[in-house]
DRENPA-3360 file (N, C-alpha, C; in nm, 2 decimals, always signed):
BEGIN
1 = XXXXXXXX = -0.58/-0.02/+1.12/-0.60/+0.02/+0.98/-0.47/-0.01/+0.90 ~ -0.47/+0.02/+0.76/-0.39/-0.08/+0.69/-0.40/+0.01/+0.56 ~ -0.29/+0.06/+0.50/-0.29/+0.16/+0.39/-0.18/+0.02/+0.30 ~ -0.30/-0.03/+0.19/-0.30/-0.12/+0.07/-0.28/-0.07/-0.09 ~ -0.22/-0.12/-0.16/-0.29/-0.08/-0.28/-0.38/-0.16/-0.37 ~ -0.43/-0.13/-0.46/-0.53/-0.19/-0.50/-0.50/-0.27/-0.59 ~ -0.45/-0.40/-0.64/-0.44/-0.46/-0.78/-0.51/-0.50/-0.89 ~ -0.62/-0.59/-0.81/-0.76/-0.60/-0.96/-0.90/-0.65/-0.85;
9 = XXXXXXXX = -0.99/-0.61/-0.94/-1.13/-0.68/-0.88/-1.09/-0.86/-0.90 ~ -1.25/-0.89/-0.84/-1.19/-1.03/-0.79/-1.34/-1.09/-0.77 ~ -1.38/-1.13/-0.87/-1.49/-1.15/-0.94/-1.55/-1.30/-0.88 ~ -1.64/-1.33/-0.83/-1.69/-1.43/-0.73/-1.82/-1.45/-0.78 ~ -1.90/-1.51/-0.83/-2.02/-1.48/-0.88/-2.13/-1.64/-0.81 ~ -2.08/-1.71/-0.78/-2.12/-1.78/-0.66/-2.10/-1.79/-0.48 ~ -2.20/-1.68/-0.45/-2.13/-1.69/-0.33/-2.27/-1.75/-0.20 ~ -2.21/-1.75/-0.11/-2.32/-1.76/+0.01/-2.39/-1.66/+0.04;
17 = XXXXXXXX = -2.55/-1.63/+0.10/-2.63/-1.59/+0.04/-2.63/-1.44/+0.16 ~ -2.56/-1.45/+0.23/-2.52/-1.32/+0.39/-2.39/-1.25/+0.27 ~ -2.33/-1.32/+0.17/-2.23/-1.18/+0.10/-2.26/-1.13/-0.01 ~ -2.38/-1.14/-0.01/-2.48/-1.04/-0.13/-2.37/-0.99/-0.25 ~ -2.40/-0.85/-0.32/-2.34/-0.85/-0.42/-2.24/-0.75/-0.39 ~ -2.18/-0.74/-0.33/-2.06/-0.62/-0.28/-1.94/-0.65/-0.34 ~ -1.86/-0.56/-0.40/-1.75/-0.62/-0.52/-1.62/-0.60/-0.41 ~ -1.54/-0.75/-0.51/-1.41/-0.76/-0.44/-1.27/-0.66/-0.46;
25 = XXXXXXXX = -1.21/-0.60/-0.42/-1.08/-0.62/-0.47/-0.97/-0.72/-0.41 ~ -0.91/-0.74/-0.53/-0.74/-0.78/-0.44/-0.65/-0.71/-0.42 ~ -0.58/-0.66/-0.32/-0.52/-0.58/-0.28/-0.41/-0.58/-0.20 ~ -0.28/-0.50/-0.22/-0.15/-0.57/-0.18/-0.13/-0.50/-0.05 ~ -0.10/-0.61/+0.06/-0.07/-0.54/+0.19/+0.13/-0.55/+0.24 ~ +0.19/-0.46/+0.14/+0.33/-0.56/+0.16/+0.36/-0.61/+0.05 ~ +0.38/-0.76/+0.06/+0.44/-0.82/-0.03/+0.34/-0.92/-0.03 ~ +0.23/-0.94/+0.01/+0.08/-0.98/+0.06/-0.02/-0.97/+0.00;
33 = XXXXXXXX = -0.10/-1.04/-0.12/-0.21/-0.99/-0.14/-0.34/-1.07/-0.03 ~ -0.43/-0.98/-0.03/-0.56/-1.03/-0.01/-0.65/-0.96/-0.07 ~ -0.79/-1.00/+0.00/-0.91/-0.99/-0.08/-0.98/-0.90/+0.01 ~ -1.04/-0.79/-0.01/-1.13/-0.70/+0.09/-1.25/-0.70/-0.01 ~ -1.32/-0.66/+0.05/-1.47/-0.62/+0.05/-1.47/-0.45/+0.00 ~ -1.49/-0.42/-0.12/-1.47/-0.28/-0.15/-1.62/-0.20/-0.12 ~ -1.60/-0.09/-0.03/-1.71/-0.05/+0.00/-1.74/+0.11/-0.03 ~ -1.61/+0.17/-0.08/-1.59/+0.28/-0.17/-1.62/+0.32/-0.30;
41 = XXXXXXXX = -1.59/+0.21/-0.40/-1.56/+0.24/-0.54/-1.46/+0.22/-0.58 ~ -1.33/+0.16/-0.56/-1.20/+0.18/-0.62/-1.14/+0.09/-0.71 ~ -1.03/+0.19/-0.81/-0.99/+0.11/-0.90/-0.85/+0.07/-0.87 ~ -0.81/-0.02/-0.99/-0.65/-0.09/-0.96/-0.56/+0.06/-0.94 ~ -0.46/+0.02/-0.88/-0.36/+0.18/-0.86/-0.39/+0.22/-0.76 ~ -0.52/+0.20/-0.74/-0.55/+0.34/-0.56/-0.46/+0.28/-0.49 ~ -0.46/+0.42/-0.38/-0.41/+0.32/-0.23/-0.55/+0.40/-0.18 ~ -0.56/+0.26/-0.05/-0.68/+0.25/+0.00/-0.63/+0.24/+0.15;
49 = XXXXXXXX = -0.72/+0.29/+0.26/-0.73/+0.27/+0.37/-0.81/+0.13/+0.40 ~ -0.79/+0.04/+0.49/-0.86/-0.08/+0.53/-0.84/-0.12/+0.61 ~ -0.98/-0.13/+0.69/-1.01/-0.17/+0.86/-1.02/-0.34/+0.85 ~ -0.98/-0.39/+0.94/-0.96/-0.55/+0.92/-1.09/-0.58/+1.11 ~ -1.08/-0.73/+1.14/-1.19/-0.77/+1.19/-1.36/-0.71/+1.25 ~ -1.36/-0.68/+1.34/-1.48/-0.61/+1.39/-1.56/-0.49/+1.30 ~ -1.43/-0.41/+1.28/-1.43/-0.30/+1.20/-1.49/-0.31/+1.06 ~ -1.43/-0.39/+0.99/-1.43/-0.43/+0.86/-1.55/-0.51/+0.84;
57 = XXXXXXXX = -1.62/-0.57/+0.92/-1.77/-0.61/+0.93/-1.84/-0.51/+0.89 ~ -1.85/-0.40/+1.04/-1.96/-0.32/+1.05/-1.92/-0.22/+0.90 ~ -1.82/-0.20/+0.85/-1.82/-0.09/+0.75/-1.86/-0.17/+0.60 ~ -1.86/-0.31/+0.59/-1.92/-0.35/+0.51/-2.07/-0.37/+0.50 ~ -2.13/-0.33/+0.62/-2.25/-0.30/+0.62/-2.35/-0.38/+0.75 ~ -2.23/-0.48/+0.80/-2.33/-0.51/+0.98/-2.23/-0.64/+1.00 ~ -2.26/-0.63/+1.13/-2.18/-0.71/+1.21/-2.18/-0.89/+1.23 ~ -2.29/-0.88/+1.14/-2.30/-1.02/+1.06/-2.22/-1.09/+0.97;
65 = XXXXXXXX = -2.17/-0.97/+0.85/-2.12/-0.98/+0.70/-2.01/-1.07/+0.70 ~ -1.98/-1.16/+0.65/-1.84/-1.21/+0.67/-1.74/-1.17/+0.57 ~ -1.66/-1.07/+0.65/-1.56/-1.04/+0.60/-1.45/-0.99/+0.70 ~ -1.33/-0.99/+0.67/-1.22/-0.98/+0.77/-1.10/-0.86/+0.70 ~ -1.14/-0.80/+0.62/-1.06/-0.69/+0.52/-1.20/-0.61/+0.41 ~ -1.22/-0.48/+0.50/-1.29/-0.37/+0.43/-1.24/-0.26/+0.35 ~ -1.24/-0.22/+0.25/-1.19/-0.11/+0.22/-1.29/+0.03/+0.29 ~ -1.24/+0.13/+0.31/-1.32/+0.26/+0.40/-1.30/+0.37/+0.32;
73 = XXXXXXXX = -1.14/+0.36/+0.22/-1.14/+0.54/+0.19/-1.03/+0.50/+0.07 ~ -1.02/+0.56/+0.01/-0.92/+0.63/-0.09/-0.84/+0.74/-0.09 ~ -0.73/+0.73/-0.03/-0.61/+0.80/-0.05/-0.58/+0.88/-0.17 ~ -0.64/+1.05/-0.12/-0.60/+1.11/-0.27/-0.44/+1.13/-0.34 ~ -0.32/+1.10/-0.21/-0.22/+1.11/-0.24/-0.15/+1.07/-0.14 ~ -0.03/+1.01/-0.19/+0.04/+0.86/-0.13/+0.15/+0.90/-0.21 ~ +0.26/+0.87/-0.15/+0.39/+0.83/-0.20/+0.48/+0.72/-0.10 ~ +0.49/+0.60/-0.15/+0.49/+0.50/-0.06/+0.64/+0.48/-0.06;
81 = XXXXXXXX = +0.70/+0.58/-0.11/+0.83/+0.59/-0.07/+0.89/+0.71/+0.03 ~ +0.80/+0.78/+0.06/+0.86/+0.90/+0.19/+0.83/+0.84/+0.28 ~ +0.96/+0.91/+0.38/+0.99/+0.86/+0.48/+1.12/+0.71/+0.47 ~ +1.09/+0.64/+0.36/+1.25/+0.55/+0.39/+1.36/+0.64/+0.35 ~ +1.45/+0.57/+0.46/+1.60/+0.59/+0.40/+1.65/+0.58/+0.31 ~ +1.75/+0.70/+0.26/+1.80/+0.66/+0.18/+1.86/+0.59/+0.13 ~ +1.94/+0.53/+0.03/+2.08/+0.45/+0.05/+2.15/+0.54/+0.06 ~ +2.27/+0.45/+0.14/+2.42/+0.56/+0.17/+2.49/+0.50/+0.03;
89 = XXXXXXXX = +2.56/+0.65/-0.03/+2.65/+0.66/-0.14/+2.78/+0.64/-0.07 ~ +2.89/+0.60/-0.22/+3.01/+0.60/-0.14/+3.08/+0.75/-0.23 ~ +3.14/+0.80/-0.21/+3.19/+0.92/-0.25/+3.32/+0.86/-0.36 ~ +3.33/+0.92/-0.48/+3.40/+0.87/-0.60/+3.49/+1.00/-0.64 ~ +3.49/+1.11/-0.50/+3.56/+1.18/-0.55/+3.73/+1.16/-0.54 ~ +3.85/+1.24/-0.59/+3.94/+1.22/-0.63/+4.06/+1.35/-0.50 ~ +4.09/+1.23/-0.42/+4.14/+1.33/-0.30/+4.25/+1.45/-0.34 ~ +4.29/+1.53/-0.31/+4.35/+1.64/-0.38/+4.50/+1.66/-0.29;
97 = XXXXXXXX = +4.59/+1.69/-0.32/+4.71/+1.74/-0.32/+4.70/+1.86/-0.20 ~ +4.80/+1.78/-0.10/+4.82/+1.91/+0.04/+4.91/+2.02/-0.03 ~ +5.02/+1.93/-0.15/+5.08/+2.05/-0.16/+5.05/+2.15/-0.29 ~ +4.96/+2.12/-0.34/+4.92/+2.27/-0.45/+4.93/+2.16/-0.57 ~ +4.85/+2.26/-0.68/+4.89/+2.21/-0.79/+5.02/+2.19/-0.90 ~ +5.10/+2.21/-0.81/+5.23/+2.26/-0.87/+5.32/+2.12/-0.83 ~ +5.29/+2.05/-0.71/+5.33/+1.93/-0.66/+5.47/+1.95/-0.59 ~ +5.50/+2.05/-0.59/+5.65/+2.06/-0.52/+5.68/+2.00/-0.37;
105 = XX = +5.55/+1.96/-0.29/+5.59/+1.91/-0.16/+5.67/+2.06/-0.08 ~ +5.73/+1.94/+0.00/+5.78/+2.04/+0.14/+5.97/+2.03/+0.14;
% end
């Protein structure tokens, strides 16, 4: 499985006669777009769950269908930035005096 986001439909209106009328999205895996087979409902912005070969047939509706990227679910919440690292900061502060504010030394 494969958590995508969704960019735009993807509008095909000549197709071969086994991919009936089931709407496209394009959708970014990465830095990767491709094209799934939306079988949910989803709009640009989702993030979507997506089963790829065998999988992604039968949830398009049979093991015939040709398709190799299904969409299955919609993600009610996603933040595709938890879990990375942070950057490391460098520290800008201003080292301070062993001997006091007064500067007298030893």
């Amino acid at each position: 499985m494969l958590i995508c986001q969704v960019l735009k439909p993807l509008v095909s209106t000549n197709r071969i006669p086994g991919f009936e009328h089931k709407h496209l999205q394009v959708v970014l895996d990465g830095s990767t777009q491709k094209v799934a087979v939306d079988a949910v409902g989803c709009i640009p912005g989702d993030w979507v769950i997506c089963v790829g070969s065998s999988a992604a047939r039968e949830a398009a509706g049979s093991k015939s269908y040709p398709s190799d990227l299904t969409i299955v679910g919609i993600i009610d919440h996603w933040n595709p930035d938890a879990g990375k690292a942070e950057p490391k900061t460098t520290s800008t502060a201003t080292p301070t005096s062993v001997d006091g504010p007064e500067g007298g030394g030893r």
